[in-house]
C-alpha positions in Angstrom: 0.0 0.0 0.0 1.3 3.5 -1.4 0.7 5.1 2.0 2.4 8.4 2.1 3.5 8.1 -1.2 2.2 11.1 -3.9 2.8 11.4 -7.7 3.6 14.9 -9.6 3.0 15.2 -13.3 4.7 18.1 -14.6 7.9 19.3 -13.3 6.7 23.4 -14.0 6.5 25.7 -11.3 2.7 24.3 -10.4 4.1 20.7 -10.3 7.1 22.0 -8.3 4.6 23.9 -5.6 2.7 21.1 -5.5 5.7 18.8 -5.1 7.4 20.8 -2.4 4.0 21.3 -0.2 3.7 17.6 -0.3 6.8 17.0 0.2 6.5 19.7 3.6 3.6 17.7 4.6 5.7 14.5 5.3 5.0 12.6 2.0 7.0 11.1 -0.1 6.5 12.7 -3.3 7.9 11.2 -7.4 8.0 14.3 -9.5 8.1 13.3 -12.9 9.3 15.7 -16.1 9.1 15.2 -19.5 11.7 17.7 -20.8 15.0 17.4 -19.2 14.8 20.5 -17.5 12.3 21.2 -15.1 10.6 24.8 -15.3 7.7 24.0 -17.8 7.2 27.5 -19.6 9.2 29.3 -17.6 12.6 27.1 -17.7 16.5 27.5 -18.8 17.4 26.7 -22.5 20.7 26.1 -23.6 21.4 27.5 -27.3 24.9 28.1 -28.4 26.8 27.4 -25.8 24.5 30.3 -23.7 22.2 29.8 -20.8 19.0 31.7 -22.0 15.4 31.1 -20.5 12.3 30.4 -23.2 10.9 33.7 -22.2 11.9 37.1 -19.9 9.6 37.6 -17.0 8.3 39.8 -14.7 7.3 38.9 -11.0 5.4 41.6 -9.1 5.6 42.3 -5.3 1.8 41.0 -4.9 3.3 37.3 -5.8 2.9 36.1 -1.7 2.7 32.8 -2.7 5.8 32.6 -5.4 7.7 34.6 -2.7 6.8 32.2 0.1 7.8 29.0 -1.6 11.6 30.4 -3.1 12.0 31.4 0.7 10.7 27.7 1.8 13.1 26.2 -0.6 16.3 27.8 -0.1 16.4 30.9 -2.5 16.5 34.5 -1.6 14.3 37.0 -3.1 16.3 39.7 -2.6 19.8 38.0 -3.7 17.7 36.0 -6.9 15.6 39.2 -8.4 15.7 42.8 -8.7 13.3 44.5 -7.0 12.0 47.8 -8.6 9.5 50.1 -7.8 6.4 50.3 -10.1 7.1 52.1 -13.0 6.3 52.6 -16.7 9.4 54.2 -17.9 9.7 54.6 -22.3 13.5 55.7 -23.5 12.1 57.9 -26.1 10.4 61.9 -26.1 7.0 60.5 -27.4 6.1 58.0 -24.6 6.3 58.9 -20.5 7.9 58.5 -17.7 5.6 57.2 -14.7 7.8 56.0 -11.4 6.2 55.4 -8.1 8.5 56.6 -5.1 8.8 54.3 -2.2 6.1 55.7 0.0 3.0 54.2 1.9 0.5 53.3 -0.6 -1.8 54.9 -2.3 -0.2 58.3 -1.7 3.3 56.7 -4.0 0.4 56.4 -6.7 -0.1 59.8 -6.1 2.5 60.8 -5.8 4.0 59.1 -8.8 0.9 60.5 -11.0 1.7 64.0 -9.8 5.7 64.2 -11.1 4.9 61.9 -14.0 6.4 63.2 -17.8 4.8 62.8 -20.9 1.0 62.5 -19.8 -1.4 65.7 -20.2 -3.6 66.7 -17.4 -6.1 65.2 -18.6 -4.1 62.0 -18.6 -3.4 61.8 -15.5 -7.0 63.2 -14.7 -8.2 60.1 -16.2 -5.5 57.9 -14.3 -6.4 59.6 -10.8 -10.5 58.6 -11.7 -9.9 55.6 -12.8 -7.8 54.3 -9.3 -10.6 55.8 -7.3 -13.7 54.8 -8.9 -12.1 50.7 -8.9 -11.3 51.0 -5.3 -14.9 52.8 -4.8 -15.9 49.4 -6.5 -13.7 47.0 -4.3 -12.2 45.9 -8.1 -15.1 43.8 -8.6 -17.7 43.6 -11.9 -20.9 42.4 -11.7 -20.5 41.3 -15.2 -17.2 40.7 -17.4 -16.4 42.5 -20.0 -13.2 43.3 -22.1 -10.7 45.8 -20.6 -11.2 47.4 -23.7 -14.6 48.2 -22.6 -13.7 48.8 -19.2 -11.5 51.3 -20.1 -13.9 53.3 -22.5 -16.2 53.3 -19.3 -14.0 55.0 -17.4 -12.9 57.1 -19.8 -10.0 56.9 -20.5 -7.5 58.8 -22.4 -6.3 57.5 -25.8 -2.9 58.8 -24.7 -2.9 56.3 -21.5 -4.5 53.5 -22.7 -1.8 53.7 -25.5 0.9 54.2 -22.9 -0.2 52.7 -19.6 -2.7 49.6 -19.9 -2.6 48.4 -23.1 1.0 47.4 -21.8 -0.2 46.2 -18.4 -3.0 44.6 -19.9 -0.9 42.6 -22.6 1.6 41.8 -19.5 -0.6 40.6 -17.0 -2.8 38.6 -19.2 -0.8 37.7 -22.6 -4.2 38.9 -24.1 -5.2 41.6 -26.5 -7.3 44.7 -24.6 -10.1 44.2 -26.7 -10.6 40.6 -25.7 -8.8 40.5 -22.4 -11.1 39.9 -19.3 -11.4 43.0 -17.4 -12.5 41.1 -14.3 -9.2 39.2 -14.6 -7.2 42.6 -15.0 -8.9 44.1 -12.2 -8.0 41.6 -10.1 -4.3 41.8 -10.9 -4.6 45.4 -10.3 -6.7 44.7 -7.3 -3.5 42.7 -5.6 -0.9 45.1 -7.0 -2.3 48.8 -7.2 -5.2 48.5 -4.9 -2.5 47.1 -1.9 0.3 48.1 0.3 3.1 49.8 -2.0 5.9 46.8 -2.2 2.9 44.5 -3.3 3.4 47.0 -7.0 7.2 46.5 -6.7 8.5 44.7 -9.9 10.8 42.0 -9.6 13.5 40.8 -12.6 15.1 37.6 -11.8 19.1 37.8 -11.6 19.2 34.3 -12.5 17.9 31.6 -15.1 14.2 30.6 -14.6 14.9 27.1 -13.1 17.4 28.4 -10.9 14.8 30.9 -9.6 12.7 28.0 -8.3 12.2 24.8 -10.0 16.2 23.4 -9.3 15.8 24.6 -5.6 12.3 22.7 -5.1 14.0 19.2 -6.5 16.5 19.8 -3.9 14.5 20.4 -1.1 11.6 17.0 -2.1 14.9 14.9 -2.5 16.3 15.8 0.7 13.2 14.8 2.5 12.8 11.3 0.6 11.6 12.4 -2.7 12.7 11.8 -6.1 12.8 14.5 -9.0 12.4 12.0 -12.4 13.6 14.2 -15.6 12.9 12.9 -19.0 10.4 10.8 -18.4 6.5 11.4 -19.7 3.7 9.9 -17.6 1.7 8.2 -20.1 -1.3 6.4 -18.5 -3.0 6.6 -15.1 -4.9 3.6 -13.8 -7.6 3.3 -11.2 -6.6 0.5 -8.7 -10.5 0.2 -7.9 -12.5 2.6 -5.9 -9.3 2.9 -2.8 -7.7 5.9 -4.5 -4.9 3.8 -5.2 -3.2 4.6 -8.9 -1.2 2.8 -11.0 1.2 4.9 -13.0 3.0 4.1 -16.4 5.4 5.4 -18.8 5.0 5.9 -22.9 6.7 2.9 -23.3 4.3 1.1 -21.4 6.7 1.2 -18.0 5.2 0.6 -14.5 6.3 3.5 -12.6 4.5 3.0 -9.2 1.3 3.0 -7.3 0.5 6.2 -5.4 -2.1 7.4 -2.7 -2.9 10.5 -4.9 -1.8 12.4 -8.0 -1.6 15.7 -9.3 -1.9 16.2 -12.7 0.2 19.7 -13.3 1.0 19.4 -17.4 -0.2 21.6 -19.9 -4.4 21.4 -20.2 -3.9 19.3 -23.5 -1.7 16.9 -21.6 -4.2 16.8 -18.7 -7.2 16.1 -20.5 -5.9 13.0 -22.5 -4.8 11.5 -19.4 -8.1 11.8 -18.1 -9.6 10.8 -21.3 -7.8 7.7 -21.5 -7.6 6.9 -17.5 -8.4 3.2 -17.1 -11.0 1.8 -14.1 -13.3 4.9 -13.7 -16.6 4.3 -12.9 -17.4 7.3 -15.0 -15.4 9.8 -17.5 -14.1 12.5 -16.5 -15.3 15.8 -18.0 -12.6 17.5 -19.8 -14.4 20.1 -21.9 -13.6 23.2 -19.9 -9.1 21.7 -20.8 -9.9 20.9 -24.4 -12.1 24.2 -24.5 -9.1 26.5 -23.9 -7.7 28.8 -26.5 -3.9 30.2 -26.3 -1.6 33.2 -26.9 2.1 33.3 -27.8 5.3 34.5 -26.0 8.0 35.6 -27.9 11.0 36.6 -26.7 13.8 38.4 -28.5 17.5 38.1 -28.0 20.0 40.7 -29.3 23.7 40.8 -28.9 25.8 43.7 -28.9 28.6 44.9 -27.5 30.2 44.3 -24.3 30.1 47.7 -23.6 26.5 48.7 -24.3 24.1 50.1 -21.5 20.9 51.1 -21.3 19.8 54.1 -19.1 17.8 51.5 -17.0 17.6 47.7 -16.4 14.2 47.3 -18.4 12.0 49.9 -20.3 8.7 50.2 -22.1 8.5 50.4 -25.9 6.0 52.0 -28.1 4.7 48.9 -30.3 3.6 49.8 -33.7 2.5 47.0 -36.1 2.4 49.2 -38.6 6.3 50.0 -38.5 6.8 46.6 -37.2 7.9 47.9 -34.0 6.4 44.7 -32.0 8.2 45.0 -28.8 6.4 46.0 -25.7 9.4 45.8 -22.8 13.2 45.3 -23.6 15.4 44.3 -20.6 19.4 45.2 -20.1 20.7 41.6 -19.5 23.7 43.0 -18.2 23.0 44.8 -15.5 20.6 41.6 -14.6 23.0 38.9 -14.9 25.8 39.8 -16.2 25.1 38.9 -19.7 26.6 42.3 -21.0 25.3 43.7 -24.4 22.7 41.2 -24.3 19.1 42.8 -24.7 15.9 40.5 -24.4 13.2 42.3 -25.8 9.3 40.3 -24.9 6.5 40.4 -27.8 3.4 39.4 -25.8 -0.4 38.2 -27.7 3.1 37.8 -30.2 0.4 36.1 -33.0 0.9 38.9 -35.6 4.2 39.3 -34.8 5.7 35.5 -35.9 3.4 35.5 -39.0 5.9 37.0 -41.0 8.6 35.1 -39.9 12.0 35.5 -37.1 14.1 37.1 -39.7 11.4 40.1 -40.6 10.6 40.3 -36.8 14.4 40.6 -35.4 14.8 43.3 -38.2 11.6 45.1 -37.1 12.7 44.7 -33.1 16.3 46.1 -34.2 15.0 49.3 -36.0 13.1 49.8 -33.1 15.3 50.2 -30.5 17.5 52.2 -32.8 14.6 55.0 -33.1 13.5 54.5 -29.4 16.2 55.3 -28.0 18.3 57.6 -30.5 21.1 54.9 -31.5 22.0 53.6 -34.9 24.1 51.2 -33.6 21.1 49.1 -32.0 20.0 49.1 -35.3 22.3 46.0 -36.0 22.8 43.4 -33.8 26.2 40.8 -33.6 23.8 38.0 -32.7 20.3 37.2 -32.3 17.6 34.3 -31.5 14.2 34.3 -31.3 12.3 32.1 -28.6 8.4 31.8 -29.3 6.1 29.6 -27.0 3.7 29.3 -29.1 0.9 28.6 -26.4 2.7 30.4 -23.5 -0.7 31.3 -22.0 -4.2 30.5 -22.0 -6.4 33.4 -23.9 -7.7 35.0 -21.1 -10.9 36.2 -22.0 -14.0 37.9 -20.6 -16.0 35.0 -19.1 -14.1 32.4 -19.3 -15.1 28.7 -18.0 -11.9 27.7 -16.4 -11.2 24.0 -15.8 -11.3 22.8 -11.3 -11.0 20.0 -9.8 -14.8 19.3 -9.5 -16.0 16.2 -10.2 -12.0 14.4 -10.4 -12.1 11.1 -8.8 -10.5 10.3 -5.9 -7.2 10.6 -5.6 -6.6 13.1 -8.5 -6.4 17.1 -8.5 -5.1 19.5 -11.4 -2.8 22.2 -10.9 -1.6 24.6 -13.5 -2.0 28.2 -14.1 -5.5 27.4 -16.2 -6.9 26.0 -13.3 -10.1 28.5 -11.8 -8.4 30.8 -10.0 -8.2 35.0 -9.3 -5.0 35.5 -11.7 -4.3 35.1 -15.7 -1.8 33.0 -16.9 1.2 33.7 -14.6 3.8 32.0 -12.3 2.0 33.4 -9.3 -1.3 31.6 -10.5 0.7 28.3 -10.9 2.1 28.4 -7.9 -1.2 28.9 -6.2 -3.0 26.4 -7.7 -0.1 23.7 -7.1 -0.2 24.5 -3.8 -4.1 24.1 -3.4 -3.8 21.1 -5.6 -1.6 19.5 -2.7 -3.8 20.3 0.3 -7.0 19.0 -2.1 -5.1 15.7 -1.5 
């Protein structure tokens, strides 16, 4: 009998949060991987002889949860990210410069409205009504809508929808304003805007993404009995009756254990055809709300130059233009992250129009772009360059949304995964939350 003994599938940062609260419970806990690296969509790559991750993040201050578990498992915040006050800072004279002091919130909003360049009074008018009227409202709708909408509502200015949240929007939930869930949004702003002023810091990891977390979770399950399984892809589950019990096995038709309770933290696809095909049910599972889901792509743009370039700060806002084929939204100064000097990562989120055209006409586009943002030719041409797309990077978070739970799993089973029901879009934060409720379900 399996007592004690818990299955993980899916070594990202939902499997690892699941795996590590089991694991702090006294369990014994297999966490198996299919990729060799654990991290999911938010992992290390190795390409040319560089350590890279599939995508440049953002963590915000509000992340409790994320924060919590690096501190559980050995890593330090402070030493492992860069913590930055909220901020919306563009490099050229056309966009603004919006930086929030470090004061006791909401007067560093106000603050930060008050000296902010670049937006008319009317702008920051708009801003000021907008705050007030959603905490009037305890960032809550009756009824979702699209942030677009939300936006026109509280009529805004095109000036700071253009500058200020269609970028949050496209950052928080990978999803175009005008189909974006503005309940979702609000509740991002909610936990970040609407709270005390460190929860609106903005935190850049120093380090690869599976050094952030995942590599320091395997750690800490192994040193408690557990055993971290990489490159190897859970294939089958199997009902050992009505006890709870399952059966695990591999593609290649393996046995890889029995266990008193699994959680299923792969990609929705992945999770509903194991549930599809899970043998000794007394009754299928219902997997619309996983096969229902629709996603957006992540791309993220390397450029190498010089040792010796520096931007004026660590990361900044850029105006996107499709019509110039200026796609990027935030480009991040690797250097004075890492150490990676001269190495720019420039993020194209909702990135579907961008790749259409292909990596060549979009690293040319991303290159003339920084050149006119900032006022230097030389960005124009780059010594090196790669372009990472996750292709379904994040669910499309849209305005109603039926979001797969674990209501109605049989016993012994629980999803986790940044798709699962939950307050927050697509992010790490929302992984981590629902791997962690995924554990205490079992």
């Amino acid at each position: 009998m399996p007592a004690g003994h818990y299955a993980v599938i899916g070594g990202g940062w939902a499997g690892c949060a699941a795996a590590v609260t089991l694991a702090a419970a006294g369990k014994r806990v297999s966490l198996f991987e299919a990729g060799k690296i654990l991290g999911g969509r938010a992992r290390r790559v190795e390409i040319g002889g560089r350590t890279l991750d599939n995508g440049q993040h953002i963590l915000l201050g509000a992340y409790s949860a994320s924060l919590s578990l690096m501190k559980q498992v050995g890593v330090k915040p402070a030493d492992a990210m860069l913590r930055l006050p909220l901020q919306m800072r563009y490099p050229s004279q056309t966009g603004m410069d919006f930086i929030a002091p470090r004061l006791p919130a909401p007067l560093h909003l106000a603050v930060a409205l008050l000296r902010a360049r670049g937006l008319e009074r009317a702008d920051k008018m708009a801003l000021a009504r907008f705050s007030t009227t959603a905490r009037w409202m305890g960032w809550q709708l009756h009824q979702d809508c699209s942030v677009a909408e939300l936006l026109e509502r509280f009529d805004q200015t095109p000036r700071l929808i253009k500058l200020m949240w269609n970028p949050l929007c496209i950052a928080a939930l990978n999803t175009p304003p005008e189909r974006a869930s503005a309940k979702v949004f609000l509740n991002v702003l909610r936990d970040s805007l609407g709270a005390r002023r460190a929860a609106s810091d903005m935190l850049i990891p120093r380090t690869d993404l599976s050094a952030l977390l995942p590599q320091a979770a395997a750690a800490f399950i192994e040193q408690r009995g557990g055993r971290t399984i990489a490159g190897t892809a859970v294939a089958s589950l199997h009902a050992m009756g009505e006890t709870g019990i399952w059966r695990l096995q591999d593609r290649q038709g393996r046995d890889l254990g029995e266990f008193a309770g699994v959680v299923i933290a792969t990609g929705a696809d992945v999770a509903a055809q194991l549930l599809d095909e899970a043998q000794g049910l007394a009754a299928p599972c219902d997997t619309s709300a996983l096969r229902a889901l629709a996603y957006e792509p992540i791309t993220t743009c390397y450029l190498q130059y010089a040792p010796t370039l520096r931007l004026p700060l660590p990361f900044c806002a850029l105006t996107d233009d499709p019509q110039r084929r200026a796609w990027g939204q935030f480009v991040f100064d690797r250097g004075q992250l890492n150490g990676d000097a001269g190495l720019l990562a420039v993020v194209v989120s909702a990135a579907g129009r961008a790749i259409e055209d292909g990596h060549a006409t979009l690293l040319e586009g991303i290159a003339q772009q920084l050149a006119a943002d900032f006022g230097r030719p030389e960005l124009s041409v780059a010594q090196w360059s790669k372009v990472i797309t996750e292709k379904r990077a994040t669910f499309s978070c849209t305005p109603g949304l039926r979001r797969p739970d674990n209501t109605g799993l049989p016993t012994g089973l629980a999803l986790a995964g940044d798709y699962v029901a939950g307050d927050y879009p697509a992010t790490l934060e929302g992984a981590v939350r629902s791997g962690i409720a995924a554990a205490r379900a079992l």
